[in-house]
C-alpha positions as CSV (number, residue, x, y, z in Angstrom):
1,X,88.4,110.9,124.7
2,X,87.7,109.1,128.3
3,X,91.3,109.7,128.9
4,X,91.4,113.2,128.3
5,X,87.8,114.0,130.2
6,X,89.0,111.7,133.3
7,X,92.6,114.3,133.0
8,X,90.3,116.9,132.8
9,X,88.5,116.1,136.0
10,X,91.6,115.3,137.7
11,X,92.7,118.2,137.2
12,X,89.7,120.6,138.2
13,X,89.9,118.5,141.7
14,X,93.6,119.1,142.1
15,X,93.2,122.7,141.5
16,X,89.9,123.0,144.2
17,X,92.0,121.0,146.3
18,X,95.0,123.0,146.7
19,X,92.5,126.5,146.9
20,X,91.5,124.8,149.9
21,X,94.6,123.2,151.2
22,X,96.6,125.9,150.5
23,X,94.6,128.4,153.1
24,X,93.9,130.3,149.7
25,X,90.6,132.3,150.3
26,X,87.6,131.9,148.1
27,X,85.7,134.5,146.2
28,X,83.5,134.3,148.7
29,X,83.4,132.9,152.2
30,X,79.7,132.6,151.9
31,X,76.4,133.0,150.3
32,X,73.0,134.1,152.0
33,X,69.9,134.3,150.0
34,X,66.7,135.8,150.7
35,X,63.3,135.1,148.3
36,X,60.7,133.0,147.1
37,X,60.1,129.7,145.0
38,X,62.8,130.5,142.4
39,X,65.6,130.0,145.1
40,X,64.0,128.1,147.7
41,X,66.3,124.9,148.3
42,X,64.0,123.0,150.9
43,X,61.8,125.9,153.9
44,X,58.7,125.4,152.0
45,X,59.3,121.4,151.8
46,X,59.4,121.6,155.7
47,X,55.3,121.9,155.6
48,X,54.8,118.8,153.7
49,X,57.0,116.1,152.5
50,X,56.6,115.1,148.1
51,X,55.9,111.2,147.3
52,X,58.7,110.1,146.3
53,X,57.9,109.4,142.4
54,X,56.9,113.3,142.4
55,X,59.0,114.9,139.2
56,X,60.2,117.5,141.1
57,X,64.0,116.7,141.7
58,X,64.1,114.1,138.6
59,X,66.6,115.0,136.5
60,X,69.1,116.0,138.8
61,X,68.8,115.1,142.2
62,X,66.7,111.9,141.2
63,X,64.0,112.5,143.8
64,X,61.8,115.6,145.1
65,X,64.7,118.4,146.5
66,X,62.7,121.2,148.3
67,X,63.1,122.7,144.8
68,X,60.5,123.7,142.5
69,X,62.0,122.8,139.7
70,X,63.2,119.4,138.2
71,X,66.4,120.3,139.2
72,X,68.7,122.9,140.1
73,X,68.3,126.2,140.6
74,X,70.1,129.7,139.9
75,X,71.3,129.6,143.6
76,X,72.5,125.9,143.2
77,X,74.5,127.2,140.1
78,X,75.8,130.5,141.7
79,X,77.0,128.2,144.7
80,X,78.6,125.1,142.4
81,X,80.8,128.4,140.3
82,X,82.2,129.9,144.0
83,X,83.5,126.3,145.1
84,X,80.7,126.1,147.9
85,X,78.1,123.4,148.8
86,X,74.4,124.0,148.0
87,X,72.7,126.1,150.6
88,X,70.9,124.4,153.4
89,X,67.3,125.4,154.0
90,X,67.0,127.3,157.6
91,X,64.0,125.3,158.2
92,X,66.0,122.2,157.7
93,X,69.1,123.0,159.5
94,X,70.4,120.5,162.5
95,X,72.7,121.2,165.1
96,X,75.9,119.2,163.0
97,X,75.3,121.5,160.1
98,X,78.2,123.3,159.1
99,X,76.3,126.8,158.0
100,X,79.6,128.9,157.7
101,X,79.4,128.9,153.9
102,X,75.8,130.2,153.6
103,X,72.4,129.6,154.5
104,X,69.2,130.0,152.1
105,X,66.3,131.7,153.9
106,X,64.1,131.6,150.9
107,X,60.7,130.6,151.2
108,X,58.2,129.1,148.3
109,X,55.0,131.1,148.1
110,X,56.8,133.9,150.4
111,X,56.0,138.0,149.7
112,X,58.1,140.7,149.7
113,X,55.5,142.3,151.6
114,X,54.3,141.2,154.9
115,X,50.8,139.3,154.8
116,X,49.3,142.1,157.1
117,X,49.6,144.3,153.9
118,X,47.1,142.1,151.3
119,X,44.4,141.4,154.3
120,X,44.5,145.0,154.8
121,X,43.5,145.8,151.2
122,X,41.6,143.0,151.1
123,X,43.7,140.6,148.6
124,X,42.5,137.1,148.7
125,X,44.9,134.1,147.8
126,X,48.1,134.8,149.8
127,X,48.0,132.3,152.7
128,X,51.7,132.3,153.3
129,X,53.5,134.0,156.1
130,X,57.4,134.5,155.6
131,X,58.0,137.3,153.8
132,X,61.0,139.2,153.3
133,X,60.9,140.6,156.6
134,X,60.4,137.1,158.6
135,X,63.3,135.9,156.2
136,X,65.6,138.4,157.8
137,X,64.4,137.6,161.2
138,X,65.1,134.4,160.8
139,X,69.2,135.3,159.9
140,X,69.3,137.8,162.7
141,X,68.5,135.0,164.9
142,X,70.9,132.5,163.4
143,X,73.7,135.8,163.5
144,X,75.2,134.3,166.7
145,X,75.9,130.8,165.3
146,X,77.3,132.4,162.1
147,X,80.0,134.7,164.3
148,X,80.2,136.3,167.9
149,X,81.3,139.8,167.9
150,X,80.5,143.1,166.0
151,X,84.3,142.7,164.8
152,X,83.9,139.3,163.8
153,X,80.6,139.8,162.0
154,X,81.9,142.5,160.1
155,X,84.4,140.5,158.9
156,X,83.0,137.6,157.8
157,X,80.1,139.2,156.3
158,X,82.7,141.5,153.9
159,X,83.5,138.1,152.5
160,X,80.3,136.8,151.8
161,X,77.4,137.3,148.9
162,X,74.0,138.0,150.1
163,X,71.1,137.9,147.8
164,X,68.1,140.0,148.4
165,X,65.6,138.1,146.0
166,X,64.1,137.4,143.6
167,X,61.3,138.6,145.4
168,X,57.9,140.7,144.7
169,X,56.9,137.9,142.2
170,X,54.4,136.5,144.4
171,X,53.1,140.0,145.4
172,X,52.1,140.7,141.7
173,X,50.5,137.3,141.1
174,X,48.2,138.1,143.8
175,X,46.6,141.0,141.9
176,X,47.3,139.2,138.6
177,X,43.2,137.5,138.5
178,X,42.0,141.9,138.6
179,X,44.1,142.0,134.8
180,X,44.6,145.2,135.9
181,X,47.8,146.9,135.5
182,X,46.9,150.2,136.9
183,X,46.5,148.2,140.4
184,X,49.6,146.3,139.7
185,X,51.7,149.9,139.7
186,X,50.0,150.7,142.7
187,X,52.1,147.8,144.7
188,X,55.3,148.4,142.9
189,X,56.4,151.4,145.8
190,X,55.8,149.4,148.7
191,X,57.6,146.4,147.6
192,X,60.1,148.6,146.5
193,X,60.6,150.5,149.5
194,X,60.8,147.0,151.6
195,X,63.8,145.6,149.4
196,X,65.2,148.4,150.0
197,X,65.1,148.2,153.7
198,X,65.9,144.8,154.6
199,X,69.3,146.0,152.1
200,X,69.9,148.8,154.3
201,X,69.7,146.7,157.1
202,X,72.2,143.8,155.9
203,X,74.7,147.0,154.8
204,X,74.3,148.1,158.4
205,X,75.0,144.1,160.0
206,X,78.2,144.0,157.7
207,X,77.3,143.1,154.2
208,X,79.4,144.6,151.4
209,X,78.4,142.5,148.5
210,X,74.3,142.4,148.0
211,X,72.4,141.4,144.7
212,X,69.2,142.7,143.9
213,X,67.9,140.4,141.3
214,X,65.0,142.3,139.3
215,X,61.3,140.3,138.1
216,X,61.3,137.9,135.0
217,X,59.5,138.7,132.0
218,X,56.2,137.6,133.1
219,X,54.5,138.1,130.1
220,X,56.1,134.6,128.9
221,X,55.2,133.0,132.0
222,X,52.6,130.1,131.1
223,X,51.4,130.5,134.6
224,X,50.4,134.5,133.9
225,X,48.8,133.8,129.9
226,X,46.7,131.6,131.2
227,X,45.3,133.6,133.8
228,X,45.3,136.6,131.1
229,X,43.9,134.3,128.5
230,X,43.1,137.2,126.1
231,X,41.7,136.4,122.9
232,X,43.2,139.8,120.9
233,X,46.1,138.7,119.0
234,X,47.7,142.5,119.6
235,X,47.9,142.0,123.1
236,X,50.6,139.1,122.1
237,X,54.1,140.4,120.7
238,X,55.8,138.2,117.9
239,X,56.8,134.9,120.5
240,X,53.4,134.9,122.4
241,X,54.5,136.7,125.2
242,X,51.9,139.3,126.5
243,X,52.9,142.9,125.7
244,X,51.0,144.7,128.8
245,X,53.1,142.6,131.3
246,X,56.4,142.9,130.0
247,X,56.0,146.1,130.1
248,X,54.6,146.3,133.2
249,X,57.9,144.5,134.6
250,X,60.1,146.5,132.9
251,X,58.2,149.7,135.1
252,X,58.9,147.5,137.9
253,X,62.6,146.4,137.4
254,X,63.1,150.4,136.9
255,X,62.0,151.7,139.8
256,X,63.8,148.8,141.6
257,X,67.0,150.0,139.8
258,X,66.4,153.5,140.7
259,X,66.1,152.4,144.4
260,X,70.0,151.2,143.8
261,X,71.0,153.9,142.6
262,X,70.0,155.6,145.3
263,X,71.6,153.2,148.2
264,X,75.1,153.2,145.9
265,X,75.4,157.0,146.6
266,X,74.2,156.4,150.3
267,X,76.4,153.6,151.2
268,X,79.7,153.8,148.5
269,X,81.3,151.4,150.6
270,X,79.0,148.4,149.4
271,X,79.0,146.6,146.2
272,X,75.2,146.6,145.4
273,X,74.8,144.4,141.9
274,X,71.7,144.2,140.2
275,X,70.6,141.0,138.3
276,X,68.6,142.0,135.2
277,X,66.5,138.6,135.1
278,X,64.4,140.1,132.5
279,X,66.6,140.3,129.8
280,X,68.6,137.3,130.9
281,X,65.3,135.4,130.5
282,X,63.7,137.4,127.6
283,X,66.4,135.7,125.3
284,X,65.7,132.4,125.8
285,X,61.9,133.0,124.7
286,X,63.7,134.5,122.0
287,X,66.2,132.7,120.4
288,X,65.6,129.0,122.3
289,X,67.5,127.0,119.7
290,X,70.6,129.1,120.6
291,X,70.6,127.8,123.8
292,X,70.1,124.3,123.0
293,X,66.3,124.1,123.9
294,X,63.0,123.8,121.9
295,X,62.9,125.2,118.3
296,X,59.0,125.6,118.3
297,X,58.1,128.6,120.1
298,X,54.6,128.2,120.8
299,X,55.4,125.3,122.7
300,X,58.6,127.9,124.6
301,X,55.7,129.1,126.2
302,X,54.4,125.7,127.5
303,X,54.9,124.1,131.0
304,X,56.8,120.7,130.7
305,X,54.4,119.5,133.6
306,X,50.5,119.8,134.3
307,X,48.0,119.5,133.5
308,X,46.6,120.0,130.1
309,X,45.1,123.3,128.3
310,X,46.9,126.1,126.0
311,X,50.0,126.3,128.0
312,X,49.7,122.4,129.8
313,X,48.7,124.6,133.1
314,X,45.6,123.7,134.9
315,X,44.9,125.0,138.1
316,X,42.9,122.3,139.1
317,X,45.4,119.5,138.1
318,X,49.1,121.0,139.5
319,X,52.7,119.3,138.5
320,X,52.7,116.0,139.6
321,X,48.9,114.9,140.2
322,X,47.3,112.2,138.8
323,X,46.3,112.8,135.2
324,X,49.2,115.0,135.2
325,X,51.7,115.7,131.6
326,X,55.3,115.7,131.4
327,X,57.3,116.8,128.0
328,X,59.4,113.7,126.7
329,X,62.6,116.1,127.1
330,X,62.4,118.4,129.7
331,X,66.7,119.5,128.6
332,X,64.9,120.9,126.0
333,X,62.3,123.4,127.2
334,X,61.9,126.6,129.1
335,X,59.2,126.1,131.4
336,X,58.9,123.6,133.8
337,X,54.9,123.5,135.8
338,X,53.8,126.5,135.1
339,X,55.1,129.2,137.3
340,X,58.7,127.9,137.3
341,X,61.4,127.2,134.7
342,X,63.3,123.9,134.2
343,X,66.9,123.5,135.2
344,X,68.0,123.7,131.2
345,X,66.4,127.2,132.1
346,X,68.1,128.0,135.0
347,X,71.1,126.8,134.0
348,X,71.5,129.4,131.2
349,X,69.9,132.1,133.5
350,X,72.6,131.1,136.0
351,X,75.3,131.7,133.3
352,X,74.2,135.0,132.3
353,X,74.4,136.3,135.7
354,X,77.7,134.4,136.7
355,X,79.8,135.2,133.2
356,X,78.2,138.6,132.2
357,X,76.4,140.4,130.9
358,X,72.9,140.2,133.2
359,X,74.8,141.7,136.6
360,X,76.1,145.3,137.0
361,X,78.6,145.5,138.2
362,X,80.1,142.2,137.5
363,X,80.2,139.4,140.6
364,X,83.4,138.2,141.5
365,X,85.2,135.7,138.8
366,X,83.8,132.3,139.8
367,X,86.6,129.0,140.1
368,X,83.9,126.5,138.5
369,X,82.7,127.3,134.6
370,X,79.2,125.9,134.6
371,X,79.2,123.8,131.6
């Protein structure tokens, strides 16, 4: 068995080998991502290093990563299946950095909406400032270390994969303590209409292959039950997940979707895919034990680290304080602290976008099966 798994690996690094010795082009050339927490590989980590026994990072990386997560994430899995090294955080980029396969611009906390918009309507709690917007600011200044001319940028970004989010998620939380979905619709055109900007504006730089991931199923999110905390068991659908918010997604994800439908028929020549996050997530609060995590679904719905309550989330006792819970095996469940999912989680969330059926139309075949 050691013989044939050592043969095995010998040959998967012959194979990437000769892709790259052989001058054979990859799928793609690079990857640039755009969004918040869920793909952020290090730009929020650059205000504030973890201690180093911090569980963020455990399982995988063995120490905190930038990543919110105990270890890797969708964009971490996306990169590993196109032959191409994780993406460097802009924030953490230094002048020896080779950033020709991809920089992440993602930012932890970070809005689709620029902060001007909540402090106009007078939306406490969102204290971060790198939205979408600054994100793409911050890769129009990097353009000219990426390539020189028009030509050359045209070029190059034809051969790459840009993804425009997950992002918005941070914009709904903030109006998530009103539990009221009426003023959560009311955001859903403006966030909207800014994803589809920032697309319009990569399309125009060069891009031809941009992802628009939709939002999660939030109702399953331990973070967002225990804010909703409702005692009616009919606002609860058969695995716990709140009814109102799922459907409240699913309003959001549509519009989004109709938005790509609109910039196919304006801009044929790109390749607009969207990423349907809320199905590829809904199954594994489903039907868990298919996947190879927990069998109990009431604790499916439970962050593997915090601290304490219905769904282990406390808001006054975060991932990682003192006093703080961790599952015994976090391979085995869904959530990680709360607002994030584990890398078991990710991994299968990663797979359903990479190998089908989750992304429409289909990415490019990958060289590495994530296994």
């Amino acid at each position: 068995m050691k013989i044939m798994n050592l043969f095995s690996i010998t040959c998967t690094c012959f194979f990437l080998g000769s892709v790259v010795s052989n001058g054979n082009p990859l799928p793609y050339e690079a990857i640039f991502n755009f969004g918040d927490s869920i793909s952020d590989t290090g730009n929020a980590a650059t205000m504030g290093k973890l201690p180093d026994d911090s569980p963020y990072g455990s399982t995988y990386f063995k120490h905190p990563s930038g990543r919110l997560s105990n270890g890797r994430l969708i964009i971490d899995f996306i990169a590993e299946a196109y032959a191409l090294p994780f993406l460097p955080a802009y924030l953490n980029l230094t002048k020896d950095r080779d950033i020709k396969k991809g920089v992440n611009f993602a930012f932890a906390g970070a809005t689709a909406l620029d902060i001007q918009y909540f402090k106009k309507h007078g939306v406490p709690g969102v204290f971060v400032d790198k939205s979408l917007s600054v994100q793409f600011g911050w890769f129009k200044k990097l353009k000219s270390s990426l390539c020189k001319s028009k030509k050359e940028c045209h070029s190059y970004f034809k051969k790459s994969l840009f993804l425009v989010g997950e992002i918005g998620g941070n914009d709904l939380i903030a109006l998530l303590s009103y539990k009221n979905i009426s003023k959560l619709r009311e955001i859903v055109p403006p966030i909207v209409e800014t994803i589809t900007n920032i697309t319009i504006e990569l399309i125009e730089e060069g891009a031809v292959e941009i992802a628009l991931p939709g939002n999660f199923p939030i109702g399953c999110n331990a973070l967002v039950l225990t804010v909703v905390n409702s005692t009616n068991k009919e606002d609860y659908d058969q695995f716990g997940c709140s009814i109102a918010y799922n459907a409240f997604i699913k309003y959001f994800n549509g519009q989004l979707k109709q938005a790509i439908k609109t910039l196919r028929k304006k801009y044929p020549q790109a390749k607009i895919m969207y990423f349907d996050y809320y199905n590829d997530a809904k199954r594994l609060f489903h039907a868990p034990k298919k996947f190879g995590l927990t069998t109990d679904r009431n604790v499916a719905l439970k962050a593997c680290c915090g601290g304490g309550g219905p769904y282990n989330v406390n808001f006054h006792v975060s991932c990682g304080s003192p006093n703080t819970t961790i599952c015994s095996d976090v391979s085995k469940r869904i959530n990680w602290d709360g607002a994030h999912f584990t890398e078991a989680a990710y991994k299968q969330l990663a797979k359903g976008i990479i190998e089908g059926p989750f992304v429409h139309p289909h990415l490019k075949s990958p060289i590495v099966k994530i296994s």
